[in-house]
C-alpha positions as YAML, in Angstrom:
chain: A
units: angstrom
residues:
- id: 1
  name: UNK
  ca: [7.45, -136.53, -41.75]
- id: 2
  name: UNK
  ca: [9.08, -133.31, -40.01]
- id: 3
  name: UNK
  ca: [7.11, -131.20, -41.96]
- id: 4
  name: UNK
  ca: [3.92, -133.05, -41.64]
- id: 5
  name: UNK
  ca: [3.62, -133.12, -37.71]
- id: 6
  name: UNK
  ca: [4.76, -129.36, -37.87]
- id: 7
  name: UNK
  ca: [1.85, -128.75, -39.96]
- id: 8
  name: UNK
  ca: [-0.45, -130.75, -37.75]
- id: 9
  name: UNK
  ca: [0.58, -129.13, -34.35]
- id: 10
  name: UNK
  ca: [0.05, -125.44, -36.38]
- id: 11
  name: UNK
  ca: [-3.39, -126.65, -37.19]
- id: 12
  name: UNK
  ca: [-4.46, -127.86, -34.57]
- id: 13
  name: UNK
  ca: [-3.13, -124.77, -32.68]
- id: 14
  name: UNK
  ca: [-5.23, -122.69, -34.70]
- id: 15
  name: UNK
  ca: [-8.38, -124.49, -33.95]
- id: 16
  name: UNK
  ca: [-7.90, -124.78, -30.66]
- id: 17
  name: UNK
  ca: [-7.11, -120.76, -30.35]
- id: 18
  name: UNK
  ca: [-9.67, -119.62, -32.04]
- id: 19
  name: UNK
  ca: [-11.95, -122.43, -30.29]
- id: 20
  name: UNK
  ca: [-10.42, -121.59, -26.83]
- id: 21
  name: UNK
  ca: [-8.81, -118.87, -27.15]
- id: 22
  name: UNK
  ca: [-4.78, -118.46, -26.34]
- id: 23
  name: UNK
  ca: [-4.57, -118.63, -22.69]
- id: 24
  name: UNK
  ca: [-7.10, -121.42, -22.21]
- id: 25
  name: UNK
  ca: [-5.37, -123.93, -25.19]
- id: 26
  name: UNK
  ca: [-2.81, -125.40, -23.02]
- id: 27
  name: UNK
  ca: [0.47, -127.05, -25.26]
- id: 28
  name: UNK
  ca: [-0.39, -130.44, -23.79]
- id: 29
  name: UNK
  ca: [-4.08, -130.34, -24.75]
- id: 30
  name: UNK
  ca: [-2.51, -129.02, -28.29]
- id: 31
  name: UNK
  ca: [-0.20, -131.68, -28.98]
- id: 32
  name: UNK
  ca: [-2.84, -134.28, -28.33]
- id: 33
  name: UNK
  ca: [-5.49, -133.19, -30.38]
- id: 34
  name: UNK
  ca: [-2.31, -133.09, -32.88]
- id: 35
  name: UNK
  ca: [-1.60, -136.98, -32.33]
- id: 36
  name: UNK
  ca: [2.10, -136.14, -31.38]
- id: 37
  name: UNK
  ca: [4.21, -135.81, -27.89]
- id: 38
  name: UNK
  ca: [4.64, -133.02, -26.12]
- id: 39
  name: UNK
  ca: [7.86, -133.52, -26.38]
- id: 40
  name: UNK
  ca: [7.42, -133.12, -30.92]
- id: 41
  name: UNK
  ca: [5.47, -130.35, -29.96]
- id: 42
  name: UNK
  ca: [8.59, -128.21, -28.07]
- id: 43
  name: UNK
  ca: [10.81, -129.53, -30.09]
- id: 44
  name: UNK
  ca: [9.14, -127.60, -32.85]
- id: 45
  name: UNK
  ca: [7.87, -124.54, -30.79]
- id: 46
  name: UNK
  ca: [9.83, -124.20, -27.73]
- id: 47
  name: UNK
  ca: [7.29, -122.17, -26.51]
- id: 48
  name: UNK
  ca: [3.26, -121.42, -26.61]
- id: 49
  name: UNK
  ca: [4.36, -118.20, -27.82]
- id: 50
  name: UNK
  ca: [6.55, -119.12, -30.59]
- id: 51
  name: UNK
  ca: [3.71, -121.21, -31.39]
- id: 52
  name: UNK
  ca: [1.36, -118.29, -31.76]
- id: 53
  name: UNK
  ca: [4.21, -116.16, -33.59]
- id: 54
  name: UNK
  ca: [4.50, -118.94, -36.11]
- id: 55
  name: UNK
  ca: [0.70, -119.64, -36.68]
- id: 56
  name: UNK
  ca: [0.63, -115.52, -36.91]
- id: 57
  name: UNK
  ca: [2.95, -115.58, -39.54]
- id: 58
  name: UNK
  ca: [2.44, -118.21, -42.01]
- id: 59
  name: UNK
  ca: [-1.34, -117.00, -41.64]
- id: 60
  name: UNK
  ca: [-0.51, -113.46, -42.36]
- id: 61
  name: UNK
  ca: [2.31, -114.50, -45.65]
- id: 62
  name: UNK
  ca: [-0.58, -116.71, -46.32]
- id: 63
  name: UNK
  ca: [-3.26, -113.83, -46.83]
- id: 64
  name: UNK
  ca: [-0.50, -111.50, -48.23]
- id: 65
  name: UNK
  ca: [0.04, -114.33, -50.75]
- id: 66
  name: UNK
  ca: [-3.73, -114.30, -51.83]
- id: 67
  name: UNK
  ca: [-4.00, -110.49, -52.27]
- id: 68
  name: UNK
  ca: [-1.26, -109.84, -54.07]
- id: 69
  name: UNK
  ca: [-1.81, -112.96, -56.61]
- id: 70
  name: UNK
  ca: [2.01, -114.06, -55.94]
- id: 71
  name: UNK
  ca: [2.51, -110.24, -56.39]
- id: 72
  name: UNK
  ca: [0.98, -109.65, -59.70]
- id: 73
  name: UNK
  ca: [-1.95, -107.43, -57.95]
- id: 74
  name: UNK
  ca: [1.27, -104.55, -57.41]
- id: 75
  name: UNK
  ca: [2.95, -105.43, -60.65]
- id: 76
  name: UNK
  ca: [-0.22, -105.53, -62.58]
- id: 77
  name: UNK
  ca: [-1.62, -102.06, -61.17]
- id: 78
  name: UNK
  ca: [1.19, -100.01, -61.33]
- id: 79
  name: UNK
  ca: [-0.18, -97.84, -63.52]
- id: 80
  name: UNK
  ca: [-3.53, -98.03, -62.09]
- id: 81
  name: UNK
  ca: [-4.53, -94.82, -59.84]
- id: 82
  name: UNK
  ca: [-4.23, -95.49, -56.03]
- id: 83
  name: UNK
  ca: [-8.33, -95.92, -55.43]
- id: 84
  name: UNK
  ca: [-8.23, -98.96, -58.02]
- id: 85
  name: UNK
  ca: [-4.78, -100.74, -56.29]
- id: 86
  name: UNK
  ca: [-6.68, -100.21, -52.89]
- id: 87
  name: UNK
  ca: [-10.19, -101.89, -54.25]
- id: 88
  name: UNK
  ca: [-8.33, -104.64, -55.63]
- id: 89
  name: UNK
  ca: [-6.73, -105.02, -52.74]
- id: 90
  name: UNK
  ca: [-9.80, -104.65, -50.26]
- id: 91
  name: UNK
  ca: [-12.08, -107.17, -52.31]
- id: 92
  name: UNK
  ca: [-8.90, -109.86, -52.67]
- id: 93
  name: UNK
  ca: [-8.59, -109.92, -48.76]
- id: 94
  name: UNK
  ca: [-12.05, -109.62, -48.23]
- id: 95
  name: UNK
  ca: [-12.66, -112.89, -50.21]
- id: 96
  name: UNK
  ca: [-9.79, -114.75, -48.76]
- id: 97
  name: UNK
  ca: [-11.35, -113.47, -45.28]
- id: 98
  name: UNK
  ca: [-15.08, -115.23, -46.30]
- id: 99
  name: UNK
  ca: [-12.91, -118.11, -47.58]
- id: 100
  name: UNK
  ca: [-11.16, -118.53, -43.95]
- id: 101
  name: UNK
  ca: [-12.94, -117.20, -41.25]
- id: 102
  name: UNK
  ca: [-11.20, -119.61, -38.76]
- id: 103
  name: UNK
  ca: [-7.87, -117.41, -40.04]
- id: 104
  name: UNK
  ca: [-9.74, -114.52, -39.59]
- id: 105
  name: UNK
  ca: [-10.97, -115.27, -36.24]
- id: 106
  name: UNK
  ca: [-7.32, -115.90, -35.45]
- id: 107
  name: UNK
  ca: [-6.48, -112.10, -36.47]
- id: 108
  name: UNK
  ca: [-9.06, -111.09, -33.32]
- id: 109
  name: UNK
  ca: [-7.43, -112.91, -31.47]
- id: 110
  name: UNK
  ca: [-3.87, -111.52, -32.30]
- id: 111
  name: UNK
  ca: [-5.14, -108.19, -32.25]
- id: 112
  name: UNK
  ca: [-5.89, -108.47, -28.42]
- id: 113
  name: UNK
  ca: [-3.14, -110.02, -27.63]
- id: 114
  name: UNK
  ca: [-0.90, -107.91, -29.82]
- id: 115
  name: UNK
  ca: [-0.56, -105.17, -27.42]
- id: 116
  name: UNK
  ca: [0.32, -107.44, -24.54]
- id: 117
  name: UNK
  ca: [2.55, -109.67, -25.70]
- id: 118
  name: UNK
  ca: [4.04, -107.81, -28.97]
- id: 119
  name: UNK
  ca: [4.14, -111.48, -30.71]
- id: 120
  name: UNK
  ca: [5.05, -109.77, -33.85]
- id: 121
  name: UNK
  ca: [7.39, -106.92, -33.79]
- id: 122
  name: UNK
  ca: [6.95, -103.78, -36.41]
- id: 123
  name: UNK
  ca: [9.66, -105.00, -38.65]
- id: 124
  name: UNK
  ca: [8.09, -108.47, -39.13]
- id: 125
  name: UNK
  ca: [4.53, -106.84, -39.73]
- id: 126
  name: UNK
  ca: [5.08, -104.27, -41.70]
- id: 127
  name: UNK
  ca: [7.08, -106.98, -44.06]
- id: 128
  name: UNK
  ca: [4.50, -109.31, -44.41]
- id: 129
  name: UNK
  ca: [2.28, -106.36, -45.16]
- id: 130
  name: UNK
  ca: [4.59, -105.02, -47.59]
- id: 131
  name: UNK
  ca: [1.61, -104.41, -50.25]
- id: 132
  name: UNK
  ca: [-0.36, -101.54, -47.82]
- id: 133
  name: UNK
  ca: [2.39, -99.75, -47.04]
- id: 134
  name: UNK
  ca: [3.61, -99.34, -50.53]
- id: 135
  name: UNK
  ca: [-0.10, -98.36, -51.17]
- id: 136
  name: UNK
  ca: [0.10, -95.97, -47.79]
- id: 137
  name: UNK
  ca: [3.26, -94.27, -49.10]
- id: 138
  name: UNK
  ca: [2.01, -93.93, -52.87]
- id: 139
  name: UNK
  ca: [-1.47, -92.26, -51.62]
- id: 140
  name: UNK
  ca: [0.43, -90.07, -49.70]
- id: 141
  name: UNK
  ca: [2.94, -89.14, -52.13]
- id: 142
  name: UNK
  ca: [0.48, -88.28, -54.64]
- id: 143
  name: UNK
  ca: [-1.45, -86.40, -51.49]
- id: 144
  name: UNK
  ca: [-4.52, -88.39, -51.66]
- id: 145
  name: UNK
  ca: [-4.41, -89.91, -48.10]
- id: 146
  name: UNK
  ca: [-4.99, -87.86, -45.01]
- id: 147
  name: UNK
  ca: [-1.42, -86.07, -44.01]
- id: 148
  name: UNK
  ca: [-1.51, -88.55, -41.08]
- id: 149
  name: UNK
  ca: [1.38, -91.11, -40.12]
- id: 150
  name: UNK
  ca: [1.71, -94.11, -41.95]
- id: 151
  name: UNK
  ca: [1.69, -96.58, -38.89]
- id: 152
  name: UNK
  ca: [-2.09, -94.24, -37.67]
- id: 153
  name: UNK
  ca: [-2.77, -95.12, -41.87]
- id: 154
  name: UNK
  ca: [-2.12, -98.64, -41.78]
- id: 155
  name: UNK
  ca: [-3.99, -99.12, -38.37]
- id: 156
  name: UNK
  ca: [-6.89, -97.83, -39.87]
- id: 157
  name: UNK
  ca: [-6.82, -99.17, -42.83]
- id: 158
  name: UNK
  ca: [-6.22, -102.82, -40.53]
- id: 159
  name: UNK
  ca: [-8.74, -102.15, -37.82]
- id: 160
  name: UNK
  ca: [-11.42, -101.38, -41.26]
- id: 161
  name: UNK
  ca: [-10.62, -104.34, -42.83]
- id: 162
  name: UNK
  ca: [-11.05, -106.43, -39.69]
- id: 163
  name: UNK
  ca: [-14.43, -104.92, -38.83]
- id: 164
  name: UNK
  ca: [-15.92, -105.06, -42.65]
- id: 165
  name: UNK
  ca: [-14.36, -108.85, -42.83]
- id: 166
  name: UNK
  ca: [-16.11, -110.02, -39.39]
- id: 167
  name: UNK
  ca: [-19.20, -108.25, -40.77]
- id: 168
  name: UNK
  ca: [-19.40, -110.70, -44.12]
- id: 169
  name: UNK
  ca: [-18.14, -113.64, -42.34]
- id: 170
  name: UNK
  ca: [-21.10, -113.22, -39.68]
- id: 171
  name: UNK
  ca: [-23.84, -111.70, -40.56]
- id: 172
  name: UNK
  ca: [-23.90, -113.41, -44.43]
- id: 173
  name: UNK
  ca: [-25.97, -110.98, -46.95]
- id: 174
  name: UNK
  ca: [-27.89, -112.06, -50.18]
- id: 175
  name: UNK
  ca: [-25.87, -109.18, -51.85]
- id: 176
  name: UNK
  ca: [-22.62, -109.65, -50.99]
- id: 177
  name: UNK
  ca: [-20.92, -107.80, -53.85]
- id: 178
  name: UNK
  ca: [-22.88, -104.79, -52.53]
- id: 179
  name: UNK
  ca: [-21.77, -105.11, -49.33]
- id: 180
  name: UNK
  ca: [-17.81, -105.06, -50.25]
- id: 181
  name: UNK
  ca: [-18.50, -102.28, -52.00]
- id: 182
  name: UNK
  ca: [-19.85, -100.77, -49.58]
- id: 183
  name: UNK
  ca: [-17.62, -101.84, -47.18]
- id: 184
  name: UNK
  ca: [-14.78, -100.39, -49.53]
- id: 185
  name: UNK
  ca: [-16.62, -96.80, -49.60]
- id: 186
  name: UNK
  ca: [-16.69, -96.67, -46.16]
- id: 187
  name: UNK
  ca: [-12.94, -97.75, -45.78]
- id: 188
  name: UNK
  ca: [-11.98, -95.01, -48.34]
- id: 189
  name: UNK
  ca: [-13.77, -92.17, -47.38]
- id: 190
  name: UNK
  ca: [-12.23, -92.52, -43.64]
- id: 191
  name: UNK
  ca: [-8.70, -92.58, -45.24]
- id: 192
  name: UNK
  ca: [-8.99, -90.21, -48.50]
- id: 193
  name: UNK
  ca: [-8.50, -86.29, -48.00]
- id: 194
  name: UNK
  ca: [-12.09, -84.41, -49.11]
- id: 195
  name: UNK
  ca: [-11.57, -80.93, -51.11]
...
């Protein structure tokens, strides 16, 4: 039963961020669109912002989870060159993105708050992102990324896939498959060195 109101305060949190936003969802107003006590609520987030970390997380392991196919996506492509791991990659997250926008909203979100709160620290990112910096470091071994840091490489390559994702999830398009692609060329060209 633990579990189950745990589940219900995270998402009911999440609707009521993304509806709301963070600052305006109050923890009262979230545990009683939950159906539980405050009191359940704190004893499972002591606070708003462990909350938000927690949401943050299990949404983020969640879309890791998708693209990586339980990490067969890595396994599977090892031998594949970098520009087919990244595609794979970039249309698996882009469909999990179409398939949960509220999620996706909820990565806005955290990127605006990100900067003044630091919810998630580097360590905890960069873990549940495992699968694009692996990709970052490969490309750059193999000197087909830009000689550019790999926290400037993952920003862009996180601040791309936000902008194409909102783009599908808003303004739908009667090719779609066009558009990823697309979307993907546009990613990979910013990131790819040009001889």
């Amino acid at each position: 039963m633990k579990l189950d109101k745990r589940q219900k305060i995270l998402d009911t949190a999440l609707s009521l961020f993304v509806e709301h936003g963070f600052y305006s969802a109050s923890t009262a107003n979230i545990a009683k669109h939950a159906g539980v006590a405050t009191g359940t609520l704190f004893h499972h987030f002591p606070t708003k912002n462990a909350l938000l970390e927690e949401l943050l997380t299990t949404v983020k392991q969640e879309f890791s989870d998708y693209v990586l196919h339980d990490s067969n996506v890595i396994i599977a492509s090892a031998d594949e060159d970098v520009k087919t791991r990244a595609e794979t990659i970039w249309f698996a997250g882009l469909e999990w993105a179409v398939n949960h926008p509220q999620k996706l909203q909820l990565f806005f979100e955290f990127s605006q708050l990100q900067q003044i709160q630091g919810l998630l620290g580097n360590t905890k990112s960069r873990n549940l992102l495992s699968f694009l910096y692996l990709l970052i470091e490969t490309g750059m071994q193999q000197e087909i990324f830009k000689p550019y840091s790999q926290e400037l490489l993952a920003e862009w390559c996180h601040s791309q896939f936000l902008s194409s994702a909102r783009y599908l999830v808003t303004q739908p398009e009667p090719n779609i498959d066009e558009v990823k692609q697309i979307t993907f060329t546009l990613f990979w060209d910013g990131i790819v060195k040009h001889h």
